[in-house]
C-alpha positions, 0 to 999 in steps of 0.5 A, a space after each residue: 138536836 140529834 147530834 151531841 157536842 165531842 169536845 169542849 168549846 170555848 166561848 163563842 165557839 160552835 162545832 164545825 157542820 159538815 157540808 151535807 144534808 145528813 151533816 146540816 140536818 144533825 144539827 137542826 131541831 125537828 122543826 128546821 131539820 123538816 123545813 131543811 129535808 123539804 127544800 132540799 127535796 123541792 131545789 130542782 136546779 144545782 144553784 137552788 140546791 147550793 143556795 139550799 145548803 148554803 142557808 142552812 149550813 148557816 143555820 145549823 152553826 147558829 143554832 148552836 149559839 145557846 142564847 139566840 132566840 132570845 137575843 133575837 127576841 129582844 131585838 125584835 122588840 127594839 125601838 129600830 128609830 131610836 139611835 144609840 151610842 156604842 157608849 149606850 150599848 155598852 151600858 145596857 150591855 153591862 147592866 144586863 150582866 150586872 143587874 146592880 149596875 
């Protein structure tokens, strides 16, 4: 990302993104930031811009979550016809973060 974080967060927290093109695409990899300057280029009406910038303004905040990808990968992995219990999630979740557990 071309932008550099200016104050500590606390956990959980992302820096806040301007509404702009500039402000969105600061905050984009390479990759998106090209997506993100072409469909913004391509929106021909105001809504398709407004829906433009609105996706990728929520893209460029959760972007900055540090662990995403792979979250995202796990739950893409996931047996979706399996139905768990917050109990179940809880364990898993625990035993991520404590391996002995």
């Amino acid at each position: 990302m071309s932008a550099q974080p200016v104050e500590p967060l606390l956990p959980g927290q992302v820096h806040r993104v301007p509404r702009t093109i500039k402000g969105i695409a600061d905050w984009l990899t390479e990759e998106k930031r090209t997506r993100f300057l072409k469909e913004v280029m391509a929106a021909k009406e105001e809504d398709d811009y407004r829906r433009v910038m609105d996706d990728w303004w929520a893209e460029a905040h959760l972007a900055q979550i540090p662990d995403r990808a792979e979250r995202r990968a796990r739950a893409r992995r996931a047996d979706r016809s399996e139905l768990v219990s917050l109990e179940e999630l809880k364990r898993r979740f625990l035993s991520e973060e404590d391996p002995e557990k």
